[in-house]
C-alpha atoms as one frame of an Amber mdcrd trajectory, in Angstrom:
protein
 -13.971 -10.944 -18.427 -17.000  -8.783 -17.946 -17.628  -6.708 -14.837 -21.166
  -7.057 -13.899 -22.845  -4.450 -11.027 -23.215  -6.752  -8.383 -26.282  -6.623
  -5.887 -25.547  -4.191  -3.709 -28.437  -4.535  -1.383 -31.498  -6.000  -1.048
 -34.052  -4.497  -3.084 -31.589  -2.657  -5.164 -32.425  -2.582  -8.962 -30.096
   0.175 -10.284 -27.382   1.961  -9.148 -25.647   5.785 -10.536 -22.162   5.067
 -11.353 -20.490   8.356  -9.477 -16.503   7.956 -10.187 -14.337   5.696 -11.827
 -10.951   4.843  -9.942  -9.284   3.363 -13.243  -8.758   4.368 -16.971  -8.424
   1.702 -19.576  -5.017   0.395 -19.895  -4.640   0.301 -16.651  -3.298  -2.608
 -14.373  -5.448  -3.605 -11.792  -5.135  -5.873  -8.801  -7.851  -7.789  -6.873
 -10.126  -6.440  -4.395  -8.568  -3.289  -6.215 -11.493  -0.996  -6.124 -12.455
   0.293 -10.010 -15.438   2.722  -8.948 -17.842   4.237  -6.479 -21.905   3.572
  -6.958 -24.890   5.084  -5.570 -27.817   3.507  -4.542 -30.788   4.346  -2.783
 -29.210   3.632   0.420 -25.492   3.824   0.549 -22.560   5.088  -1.343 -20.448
   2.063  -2.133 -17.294   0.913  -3.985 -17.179  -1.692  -6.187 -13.347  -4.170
  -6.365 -12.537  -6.253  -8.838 -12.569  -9.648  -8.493  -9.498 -10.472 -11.340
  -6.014  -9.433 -12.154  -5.454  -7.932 -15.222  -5.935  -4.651 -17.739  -8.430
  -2.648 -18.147 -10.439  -3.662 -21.601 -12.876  -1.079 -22.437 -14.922   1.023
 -19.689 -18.842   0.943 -20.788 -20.386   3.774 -18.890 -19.660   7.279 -17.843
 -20.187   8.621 -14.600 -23.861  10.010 -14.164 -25.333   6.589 -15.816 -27.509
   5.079 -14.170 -26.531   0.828 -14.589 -29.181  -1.959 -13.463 -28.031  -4.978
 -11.172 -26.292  -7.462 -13.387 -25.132  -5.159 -16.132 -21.495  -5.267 -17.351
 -19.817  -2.110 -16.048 -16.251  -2.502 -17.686 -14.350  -5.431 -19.205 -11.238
  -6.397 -17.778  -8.286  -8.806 -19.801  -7.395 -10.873 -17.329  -3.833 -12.733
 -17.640  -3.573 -16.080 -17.526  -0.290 -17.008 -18.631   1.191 -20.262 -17.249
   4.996 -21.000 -18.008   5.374 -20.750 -21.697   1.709 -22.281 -22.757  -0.467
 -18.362 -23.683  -4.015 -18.962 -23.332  -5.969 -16.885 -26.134  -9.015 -14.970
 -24.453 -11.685 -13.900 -27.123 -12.606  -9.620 -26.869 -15.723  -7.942 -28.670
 -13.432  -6.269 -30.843 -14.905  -6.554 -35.110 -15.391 -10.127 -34.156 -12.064
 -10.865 -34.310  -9.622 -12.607 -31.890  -6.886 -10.961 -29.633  -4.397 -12.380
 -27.827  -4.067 -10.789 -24.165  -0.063  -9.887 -25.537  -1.498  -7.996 -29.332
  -4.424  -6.627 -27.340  -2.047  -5.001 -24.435  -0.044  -3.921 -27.521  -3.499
  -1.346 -28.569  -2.858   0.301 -25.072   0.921   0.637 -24.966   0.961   3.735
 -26.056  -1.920   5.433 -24.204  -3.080   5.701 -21.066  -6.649   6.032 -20.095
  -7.602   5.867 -23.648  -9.743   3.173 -25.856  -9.531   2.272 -29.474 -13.189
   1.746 -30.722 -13.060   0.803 -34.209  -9.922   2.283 -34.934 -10.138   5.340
 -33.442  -9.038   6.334 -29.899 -10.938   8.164 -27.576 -11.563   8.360 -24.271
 -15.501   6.676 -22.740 -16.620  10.821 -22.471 -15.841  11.405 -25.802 -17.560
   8.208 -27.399 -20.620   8.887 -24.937 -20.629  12.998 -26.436 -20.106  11.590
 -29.789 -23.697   9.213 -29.110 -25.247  12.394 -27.715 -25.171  13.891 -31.127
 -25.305  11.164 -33.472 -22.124  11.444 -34.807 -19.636   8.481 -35.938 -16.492
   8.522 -34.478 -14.500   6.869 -37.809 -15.411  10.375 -39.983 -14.461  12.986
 -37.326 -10.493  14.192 -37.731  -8.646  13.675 -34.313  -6.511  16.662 -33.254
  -4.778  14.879 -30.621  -1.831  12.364 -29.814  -1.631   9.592 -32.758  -4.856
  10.856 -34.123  -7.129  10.814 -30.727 -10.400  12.301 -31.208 -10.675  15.169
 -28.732 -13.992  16.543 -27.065 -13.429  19.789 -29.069 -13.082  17.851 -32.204
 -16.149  15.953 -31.338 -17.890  19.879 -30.661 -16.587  21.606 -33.873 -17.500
  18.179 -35.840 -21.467  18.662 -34.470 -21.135  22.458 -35.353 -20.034  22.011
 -39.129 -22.609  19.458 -39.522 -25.172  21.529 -37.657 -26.277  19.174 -35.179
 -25.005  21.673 -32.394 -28.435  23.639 -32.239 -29.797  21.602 -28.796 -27.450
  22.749 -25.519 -23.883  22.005 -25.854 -23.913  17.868 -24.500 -20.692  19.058
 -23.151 -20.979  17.418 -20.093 -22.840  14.814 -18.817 -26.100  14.327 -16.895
 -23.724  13.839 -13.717 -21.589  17.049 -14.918 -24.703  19.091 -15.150 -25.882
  17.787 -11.846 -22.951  19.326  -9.807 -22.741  22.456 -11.411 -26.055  23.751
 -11.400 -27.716  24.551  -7.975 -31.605  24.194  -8.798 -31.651  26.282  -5.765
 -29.618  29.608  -7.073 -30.215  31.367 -10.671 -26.810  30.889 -12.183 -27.750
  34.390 -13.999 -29.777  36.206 -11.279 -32.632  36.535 -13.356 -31.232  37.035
 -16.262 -30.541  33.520 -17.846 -34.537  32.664 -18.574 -33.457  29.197 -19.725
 -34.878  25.505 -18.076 -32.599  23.611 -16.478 -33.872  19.945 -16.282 -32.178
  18.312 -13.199 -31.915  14.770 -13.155 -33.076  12.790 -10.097 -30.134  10.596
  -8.644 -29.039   8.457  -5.710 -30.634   9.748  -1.843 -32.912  11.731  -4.191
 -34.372   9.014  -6.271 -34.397   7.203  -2.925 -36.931  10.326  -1.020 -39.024
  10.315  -4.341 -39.998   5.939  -3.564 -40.484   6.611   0.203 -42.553   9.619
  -0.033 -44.759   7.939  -2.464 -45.023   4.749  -0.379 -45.782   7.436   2.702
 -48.636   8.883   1.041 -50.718   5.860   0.677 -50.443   5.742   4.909 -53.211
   7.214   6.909 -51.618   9.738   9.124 -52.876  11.576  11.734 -50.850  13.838
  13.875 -50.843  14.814  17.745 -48.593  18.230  18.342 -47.520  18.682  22.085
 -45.500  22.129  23.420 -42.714  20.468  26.432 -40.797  23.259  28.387 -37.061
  22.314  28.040 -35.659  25.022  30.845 -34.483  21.494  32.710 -32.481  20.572
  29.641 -30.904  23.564  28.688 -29.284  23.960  32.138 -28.486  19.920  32.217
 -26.684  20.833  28.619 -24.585  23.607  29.406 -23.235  21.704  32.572 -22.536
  18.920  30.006 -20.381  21.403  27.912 -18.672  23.387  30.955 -17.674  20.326
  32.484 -16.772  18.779  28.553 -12.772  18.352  28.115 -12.791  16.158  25.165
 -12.537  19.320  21.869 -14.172  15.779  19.378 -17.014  15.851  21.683 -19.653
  18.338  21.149 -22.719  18.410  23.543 -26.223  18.989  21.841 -29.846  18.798
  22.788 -30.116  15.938  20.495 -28.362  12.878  22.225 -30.605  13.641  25.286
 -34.272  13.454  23.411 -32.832  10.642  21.681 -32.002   8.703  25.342 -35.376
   9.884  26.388 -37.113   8.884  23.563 -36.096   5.017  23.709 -36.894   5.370
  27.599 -41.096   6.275  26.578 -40.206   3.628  23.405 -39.684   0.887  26.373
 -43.071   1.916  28.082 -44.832   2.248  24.771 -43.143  -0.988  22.402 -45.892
  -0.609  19.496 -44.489   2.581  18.329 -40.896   1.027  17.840 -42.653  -1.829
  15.093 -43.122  -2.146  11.613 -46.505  -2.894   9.671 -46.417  -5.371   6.811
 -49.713  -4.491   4.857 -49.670  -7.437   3.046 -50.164  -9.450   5.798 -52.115
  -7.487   8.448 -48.706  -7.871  10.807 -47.245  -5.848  13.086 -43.708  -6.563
  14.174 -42.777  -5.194  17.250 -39.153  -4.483  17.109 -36.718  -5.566  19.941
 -34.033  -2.948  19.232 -34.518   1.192  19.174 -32.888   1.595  16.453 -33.677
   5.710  15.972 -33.160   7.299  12.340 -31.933  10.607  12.301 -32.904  12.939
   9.044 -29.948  14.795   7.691 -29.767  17.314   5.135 -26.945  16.958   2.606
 -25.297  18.137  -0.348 -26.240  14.991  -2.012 -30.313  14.676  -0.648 -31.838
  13.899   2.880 -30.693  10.901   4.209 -31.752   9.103   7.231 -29.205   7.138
   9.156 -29.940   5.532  12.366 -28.445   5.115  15.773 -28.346   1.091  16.864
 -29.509  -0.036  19.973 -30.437   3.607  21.608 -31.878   1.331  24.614 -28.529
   0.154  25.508 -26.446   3.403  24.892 -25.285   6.516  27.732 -25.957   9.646
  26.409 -22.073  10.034  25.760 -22.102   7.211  23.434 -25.200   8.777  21.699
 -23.431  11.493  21.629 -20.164  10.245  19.645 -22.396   7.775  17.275 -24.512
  10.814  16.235 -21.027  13.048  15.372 -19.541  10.080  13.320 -22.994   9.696
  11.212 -22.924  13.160  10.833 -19.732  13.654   9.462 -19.985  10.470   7.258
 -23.221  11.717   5.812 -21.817  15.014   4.779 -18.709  12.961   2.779 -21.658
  10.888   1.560 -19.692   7.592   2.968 -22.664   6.491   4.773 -22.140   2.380
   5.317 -25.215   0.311   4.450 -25.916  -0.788   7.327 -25.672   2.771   9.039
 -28.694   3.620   6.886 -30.895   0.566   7.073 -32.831  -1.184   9.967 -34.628
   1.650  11.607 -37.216   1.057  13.680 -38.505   4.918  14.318 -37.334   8.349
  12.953 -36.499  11.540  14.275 -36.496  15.037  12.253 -34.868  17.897  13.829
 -36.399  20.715  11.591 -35.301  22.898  14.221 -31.983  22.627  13.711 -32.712
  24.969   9.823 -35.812  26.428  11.410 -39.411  26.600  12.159 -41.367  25.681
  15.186 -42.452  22.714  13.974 -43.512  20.530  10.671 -45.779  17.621   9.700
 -43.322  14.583   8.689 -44.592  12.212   6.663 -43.816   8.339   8.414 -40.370
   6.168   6.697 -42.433   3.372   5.855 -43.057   0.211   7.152 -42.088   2.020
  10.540 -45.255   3.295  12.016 -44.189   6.610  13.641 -41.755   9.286  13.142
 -41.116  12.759  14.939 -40.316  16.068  14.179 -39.140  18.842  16.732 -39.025
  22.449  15.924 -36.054  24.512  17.278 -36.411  25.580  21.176 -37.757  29.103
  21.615 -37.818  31.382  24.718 -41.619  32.419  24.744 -43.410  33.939  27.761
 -45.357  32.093  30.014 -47.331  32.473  33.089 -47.825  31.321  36.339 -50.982
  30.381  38.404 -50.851  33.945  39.930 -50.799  35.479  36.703 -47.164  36.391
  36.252 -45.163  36.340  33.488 -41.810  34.380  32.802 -39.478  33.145  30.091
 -39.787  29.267  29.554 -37.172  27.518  27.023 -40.589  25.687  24.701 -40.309
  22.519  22.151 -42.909  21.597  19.989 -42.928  18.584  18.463 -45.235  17.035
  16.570 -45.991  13.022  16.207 -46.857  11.628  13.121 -48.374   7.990  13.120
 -49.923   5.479  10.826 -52.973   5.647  12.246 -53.945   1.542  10.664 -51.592
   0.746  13.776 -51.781   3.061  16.504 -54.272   5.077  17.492 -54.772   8.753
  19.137 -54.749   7.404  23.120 -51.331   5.613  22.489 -49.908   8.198  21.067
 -50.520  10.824  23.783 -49.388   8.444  26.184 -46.498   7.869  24.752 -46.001
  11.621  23.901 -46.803  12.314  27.684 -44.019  10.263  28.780 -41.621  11.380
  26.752 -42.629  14.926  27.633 -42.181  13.863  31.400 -38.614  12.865  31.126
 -37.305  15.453  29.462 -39.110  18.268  32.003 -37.427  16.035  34.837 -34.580
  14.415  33.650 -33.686  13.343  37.285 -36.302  10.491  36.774 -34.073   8.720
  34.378 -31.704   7.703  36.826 -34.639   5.770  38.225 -34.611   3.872  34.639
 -31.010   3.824  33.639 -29.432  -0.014  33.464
């Protein structure tokens, strides 16, 4: 039975296959999971939906597989007192029984016979690299195996081993070089071409959707001295070690509170149609940086949250994000976004908006700058700046500064949301 890539999501076309679970050979169950995919929105895990043996495994981690195309093959048993039914593999066109083609994997595990030669999917896939035919190259290993070395030393006597060793694959080369860091320190002048994949791939669509958006951007300074001392009394008086009190829940609390007063920020534009959905829910995105790319999960239902609960939902999207478990649904659905540049640095940036929402935030880290007072003396204020991007087809400069203004309110008194808390 073929394994196809299911849908994984609407609008998903392709997916990078990160890990396989299971070697061929192997027994599986169902709802057994067999391996972990990427797409542009989540990390999932794909099960199987038969009982049986692994077949034959058709891609290597680092591939990137389309919607509908066969992942692995899977013999699945269907024996039913002494009647055998025959099940028909791609094999040289011939016919297997699921007893003489269990019988090719007896003997190894994790291993696949390809026209008469075993090997594991890497090696076939380094053997493609290069051109090479697996029948002609010696095996060094158990009953014959062809080895990746035997694969390598095959390409050298040949002379095909003049391009970069294809060693490892696009996925290998992905996690060990950092574009970031020379490998060399400036002494390795070679390119490294690093392939796009998963949240990456995913920033590349939204960013070019974003830049057909006319933006326009209103930047506002709001004095946070109020909010520092309401955090550390948050913290003092904090006895639970999993909870960990931030700037961040607060804004977030805040935020929704302006969102209620000002609903057409919280909506989405569909171009198409010259519509603009205002959105019921505050569902607020959150940008993280990760190993794996920027993501932007989002907090459901802000409106209808204490800052506590903000709080705990923020810590358990953060920590998922980092293990790159993020859910599906934790990353879609947002109805406004949120970048905290400050928490890496900088006073403040210009975001671009996470289309079809029609605004998006980002706050610079809070600074002690001098200020001064109506007599002309000089003290230390606790200053965010945050600037407001918006899609300016939808919402125009007045709206925003109202909106901006009330949001600036609440967090330089945050006594006045206990007038507005439910």
């Amino acid at each position: 039975m073929d394994v196809p890539l299911a849908q994984t999501g609407e609008g998903i076309a392709e997916c990078e296959l990160i890990r396989w679970f299971v070697q061929e050979g192997d027994q599986v169950e169902e709802f057994q999971p067999l391996c972990e995919v990427q797409s542009d929105k989540a990390t999932i895990e794909i099960t199987s939906r038969y009982k049986g043996t692994i077949s034959r495994i058709l891609h290597v981690p680092g591939n990137i597989v389309k919607v509908g195309e066969t992942l692995l093959k899977i013999a699945v048993d269907k024996i039913s007192g002494p009647t055998q039914t025959v099940i028909v593999y791609e094999k040289n066109e011939e016919r297997y029984s699921p007893a003489s083609r269990l019988d090719d994997h007896s003997s190894v595990s994790g291993n696949s016979k390809t026209d008469g030669v075993l090997s594991t999917p890497a090696v076939r896939n380094l053997a493609k690299e290069y051109g090479i035919d697996l029948n002609v190259v010696p095996g060094t290993g158990k009953d014959g195996r062809v080895l990746k070395e035997d694969v390598l030393n095959f390409a050298v006597i040949r002379g095909t081993l003049e391009k970069t060793p294809a060693s490892s694959t696009p996925a290998d080369q992905s996690q060990s070089v950092d574009p970031k860091i020379s490998t060399s320190h400036g002494l390795d002048y070679e390119d490294n071409t690093i392939p796009l994949r998963g949240f990456q791939r995913a920033m590349v669509k939204s960013m070019t959707m974003a830049a057909k958006i006319p933006h326009f951007h209103y930047v506002e300074e709001i004095n946070c001295d109020a909010l520092v001392e309401l955090k550390g009394s948050f913290q003092k008086g904090n006895s639970d070690p999993d909870v960990k009190h931030t700037f961040l829940p607060f804004l977030l609390k805040s935020l929704s509170m302006a969102l209620t007063k000002y609903p057409m920020l919280n909506s989405c534009f569909k171009e198409e149609l010259y519509e603009v959905t205002v959105k019921g829910s505050h569902n607020i995105g959150i940008a993280m940086a990760t190993p794996h790319g920027l993501v932007v999960p989002n907090i459901k239902k802000v409106q209808s949250l204490s800052i506590l609960e903000i709080t705990k939902e923020l810590s358990r999207l953060q920590k998922l994000a980092l293990a790159n478990k993020l859910d599906r649904d934790d990353v879609s659905g947002g109805t406004f976004t949120l970048s905290n540049i400050g928490a890496i640095g900088g006073k403040y940036g210009s975001p671009l908006i996470n289309a079809p929402e029609v605004a998006i935030i980002a706050m610079g880290r809070v600074q002690k700058i001098p200020r001064f007072t109506e007599s002309g003396s000089v003290y230390p204020a606790s200053i965010l700046t945050v600037n407001v991007g918006a899609d300016h087809r939808v919402l125009d400069g007045a709206t925003v500064a109202g909106f901006c203004n009330e949001w600036k309110q609440l967090i330089e008194q945050p006594e006045l949301l206990m007038l507005h808390m439910k």
